[in-house]
N, C-alpha and C positions, 0 to 999 in steps of 0.2 A: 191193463184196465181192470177195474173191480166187474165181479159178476161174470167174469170168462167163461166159457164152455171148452172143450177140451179142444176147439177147431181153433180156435185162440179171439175169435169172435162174441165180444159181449151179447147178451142178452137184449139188452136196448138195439145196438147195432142192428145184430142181424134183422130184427124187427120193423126197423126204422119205419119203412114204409108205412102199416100196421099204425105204428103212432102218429105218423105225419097225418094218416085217412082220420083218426081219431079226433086231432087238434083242429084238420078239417073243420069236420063237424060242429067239434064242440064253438070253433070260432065262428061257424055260417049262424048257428043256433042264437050266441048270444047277441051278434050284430042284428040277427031279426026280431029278437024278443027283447033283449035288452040294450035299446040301441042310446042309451044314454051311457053305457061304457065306452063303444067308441069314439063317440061325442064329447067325449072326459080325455079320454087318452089323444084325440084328434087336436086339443090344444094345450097340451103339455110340449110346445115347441118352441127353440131357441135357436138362432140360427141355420133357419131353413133346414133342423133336426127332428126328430122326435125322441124328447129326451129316453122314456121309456125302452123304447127300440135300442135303440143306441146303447143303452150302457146292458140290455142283454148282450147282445153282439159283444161288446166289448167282454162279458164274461164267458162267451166261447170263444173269443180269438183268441184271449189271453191265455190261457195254459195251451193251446197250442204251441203259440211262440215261446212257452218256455221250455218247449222239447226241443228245440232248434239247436243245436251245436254248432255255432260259426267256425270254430276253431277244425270241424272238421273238412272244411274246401280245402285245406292245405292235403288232404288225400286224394286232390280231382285229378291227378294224375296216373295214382294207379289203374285207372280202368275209365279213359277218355272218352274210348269210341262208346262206351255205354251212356256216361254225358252228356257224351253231343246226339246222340240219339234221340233220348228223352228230352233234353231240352230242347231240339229245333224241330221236334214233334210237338211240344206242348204253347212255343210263342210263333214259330214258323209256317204252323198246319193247323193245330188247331181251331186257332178264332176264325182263321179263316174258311176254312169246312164246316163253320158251324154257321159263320156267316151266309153261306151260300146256301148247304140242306135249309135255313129257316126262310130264305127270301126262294126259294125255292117249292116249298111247301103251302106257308103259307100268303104268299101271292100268285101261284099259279094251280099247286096240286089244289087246296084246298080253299079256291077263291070264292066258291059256290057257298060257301058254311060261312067268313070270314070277310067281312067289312075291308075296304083297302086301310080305312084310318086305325083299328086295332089289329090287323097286319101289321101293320107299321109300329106299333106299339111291341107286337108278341116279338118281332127282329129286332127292336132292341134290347129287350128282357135276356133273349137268347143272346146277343152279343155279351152282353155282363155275364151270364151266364160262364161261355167260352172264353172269355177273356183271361182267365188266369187257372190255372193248373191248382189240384188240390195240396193242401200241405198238412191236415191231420189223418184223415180215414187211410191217406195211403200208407201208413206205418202197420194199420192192420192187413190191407189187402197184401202187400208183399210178405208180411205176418205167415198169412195163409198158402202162398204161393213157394213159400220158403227162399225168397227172395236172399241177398244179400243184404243184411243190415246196414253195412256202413255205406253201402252203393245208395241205399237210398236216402240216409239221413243225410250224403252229400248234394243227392239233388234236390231235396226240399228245403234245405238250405239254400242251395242256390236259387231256387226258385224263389223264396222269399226274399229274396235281394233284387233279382229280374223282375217280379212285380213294380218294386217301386220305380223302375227305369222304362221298363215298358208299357204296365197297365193304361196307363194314361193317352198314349199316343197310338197304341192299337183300337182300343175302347174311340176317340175321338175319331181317328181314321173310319172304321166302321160306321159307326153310329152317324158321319159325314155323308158315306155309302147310301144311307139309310132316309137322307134329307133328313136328320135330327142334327141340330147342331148345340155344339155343349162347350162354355168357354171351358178354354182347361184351367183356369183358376179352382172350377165349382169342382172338376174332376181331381185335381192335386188335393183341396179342402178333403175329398171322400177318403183319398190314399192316404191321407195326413193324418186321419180322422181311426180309420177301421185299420191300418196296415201298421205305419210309423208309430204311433202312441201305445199302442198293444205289443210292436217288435221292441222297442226302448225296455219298455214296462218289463215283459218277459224276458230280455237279456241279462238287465240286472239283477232280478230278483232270482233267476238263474245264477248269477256270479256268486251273490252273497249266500245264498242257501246252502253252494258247493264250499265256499271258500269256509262258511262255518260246521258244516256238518256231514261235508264229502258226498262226492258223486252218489254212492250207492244209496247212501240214504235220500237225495234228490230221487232219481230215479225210480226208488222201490217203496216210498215214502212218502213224500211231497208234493209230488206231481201227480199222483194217484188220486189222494186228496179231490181232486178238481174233477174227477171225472163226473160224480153227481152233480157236479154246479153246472158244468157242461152242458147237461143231459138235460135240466132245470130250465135253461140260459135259454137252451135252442125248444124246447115243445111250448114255455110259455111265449118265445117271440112266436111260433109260427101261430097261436093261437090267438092272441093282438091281431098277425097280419091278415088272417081269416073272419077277424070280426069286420074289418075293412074291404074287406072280397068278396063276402056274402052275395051283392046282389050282381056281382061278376058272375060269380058260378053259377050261379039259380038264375039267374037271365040265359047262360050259357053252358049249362054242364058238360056237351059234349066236346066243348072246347079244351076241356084238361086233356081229355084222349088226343085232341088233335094237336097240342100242343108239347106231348111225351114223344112223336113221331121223328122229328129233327134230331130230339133231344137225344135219344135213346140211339139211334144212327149214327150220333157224332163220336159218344161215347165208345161205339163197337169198331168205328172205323179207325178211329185215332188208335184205339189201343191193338187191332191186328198191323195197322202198319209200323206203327213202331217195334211190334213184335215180330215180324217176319224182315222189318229191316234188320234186326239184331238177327234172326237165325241166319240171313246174310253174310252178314258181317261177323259170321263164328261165334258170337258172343256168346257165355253162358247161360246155362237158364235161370241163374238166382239173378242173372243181370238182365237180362230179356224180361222175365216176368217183372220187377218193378218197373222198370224203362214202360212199359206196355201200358201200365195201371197206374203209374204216377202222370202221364201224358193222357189219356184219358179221364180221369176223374177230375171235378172240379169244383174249385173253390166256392161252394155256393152261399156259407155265410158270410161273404166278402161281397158276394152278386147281391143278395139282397140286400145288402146295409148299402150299396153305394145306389142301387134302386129304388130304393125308400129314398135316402138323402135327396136323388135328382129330380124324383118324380111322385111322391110323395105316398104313402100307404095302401091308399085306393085306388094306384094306378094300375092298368094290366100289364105295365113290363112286369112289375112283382110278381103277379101271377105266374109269370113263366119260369124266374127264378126261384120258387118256391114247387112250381110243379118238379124244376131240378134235381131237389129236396128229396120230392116223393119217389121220383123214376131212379136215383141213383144207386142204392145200397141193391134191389133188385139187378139192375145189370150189371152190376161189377163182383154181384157174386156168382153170375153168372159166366162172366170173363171168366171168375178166378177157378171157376170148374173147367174151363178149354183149357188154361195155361196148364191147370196141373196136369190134362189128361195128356199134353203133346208135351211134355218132357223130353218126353225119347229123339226128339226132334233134332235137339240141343246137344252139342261136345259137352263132354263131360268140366267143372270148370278146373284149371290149374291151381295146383299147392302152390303156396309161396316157396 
């Protein structure tokens, strides 16, 4: 990524939090003063979308997916048990520990602060949330941890494959949990919408970029290119969905703290058990540490775009999956200082 520091963490990255409080702001500010912007952007909408929204999203999923190497699951063999780790940590544990911390929290810990009908709201925010495993930021976090590169580009790969076969039916199961009931037409439309048309989009233009001008120059080249559009894509969405939140948070400020609580939990918990189940299971550390960090982090410009789609801008599931946003880069670089520091934990890994 452009802008690196020597921990191999961009600038913007490690910041994130920092800009996310910024676009906060700047998005409560102009929803209160200038509330003929969101009133503009509020029916710019087609298809129970918002166009605006949507096609930012669409310019951060989009160079993700064209990191994605399919061709590499033909390697899921070399190193299984790290596989199955991470993946039945990230669709087997996760939503569902995330589901319970948040009906947890905020229906019992925090019922005194928290209306039962925006509980209901904040649990499903969190369910989209937890519903799908990250598949950009964890190329830096194993980056950091000195992970195995190709261990991880196999499971984000596969993970983006398991999205489109699971999201929908874990997400619906939940959210049923939840007494929210969602046809899965409306939920397929979102995965169709943010997942399929961005994976399509980013494989080919992947194929033809390599097939004209060779891998390394993709790679070192092409794909770089994007990181400012990126960076662009996601502070001006969050600052649109902060014009629409304004009188969320300013009604509610202490809610964000209460709503980082689950969140922040889910993330530590997911990622030490998938981590202690590898040092279990012998595994190495460049395999344990992504396994730990790819099963805990999570896909939240995927939560927000299918949040927005179902429930519309000013709803407070967003809320939640946008507080996602702000809590996540802080804990996971915090993770990534435990993994490094318990190394020694770990068998050394084997040569080929």
């Amino acid at each position: 990524m452009s802008n690196e520091n020597k921990s191999g963490i961009s600038f913007f990255e490690k910041y994130l939090t920092v800009w996310v409080l910024l676009c906060m702001a700047a998005g409560i500010l102009i929803g209160k003063y200038i509330p003929a912007i969101p009133d503009f952007l509020e029916k710019l909408q087609y298809a129970q979308q918002n166009i605006p929204i949507a096609i930012l999203i669409w310019i951060m999923i989009y160079p993700m997916m064209m990191k994605i190497d399919f061709k590499s699951i033909k390697n899921v063999g070399k190193n299984p048990t790290g596989i199955i780790i991470s993946s039945a940590t990230s669709w087997l544990i996760k939503p569902f520990l995330m589901f319970g911390l948040a009906s947890f929290f905020f229906y019992v810990v925090f019922k005194a602060f928290i209306p039962t009908e925006l509980a209901q709201s904040y649990v499903t925010g969190a369910v989209l949330l937890g519903a799908a495993p990250c598949t950009a930021m964890v190329f830096v976090w194993s980056n950091l941890t000195h992970g195995d590169p190709a261990h991880t580009l196999v499971q984000v790969s596969i993970n983006d494959l398991l999205i489109l076969v699971l999201f929908v039916p874990i997400v619906s199961l939940l959210l049923g949990m939840n007494n929210i009931f969602i046809p899965w037409d409306t939920l397929l439309f979102s995965i169709a919408l943010f997942v399929v048309v961005p994976l399509v989009a980013g494989y080919f233009t992947r194929k033809f970029m390599i097939q004209k001008h060779g891998e390394k120059y993709f790679n070192e080249n092409f794909v770089t290119k994007f990181d400012g559009i990126t960076t662009f894509g996601l502070l001006l969405t969050l600052v649109i969905i902060f014009t629409f939140q304004g009188d969320v948070i300013l009604d509610n400020p202490f809610h964000v703290l209460l709503i980082a609580v689950p969140l922040i939990l889910q993330n530590v918990i997911t990622a030490l058990l998938a981590y202690f189940t590898c040092q279990k299971c012998k595994q190495p550390h460049n395999i344990a540490s992504p396994a730990a960090l790819i099963g805990a982090s999570d896909f939240f410009e995927l939560s927000v775009a299918v949040a927005i789609s179902l429930f519309g801008p000013d709803s407070p599931v967003v809320l939640v999956t946008t507080v996602g946003v702000l809590t996540e880069v802080p804990t996971m670089l915090a993770l990534v200082k435990f993994v490094n520091k318990t190394k020694h934990w770990f068998p050394e890994p084997k040569n080929n």
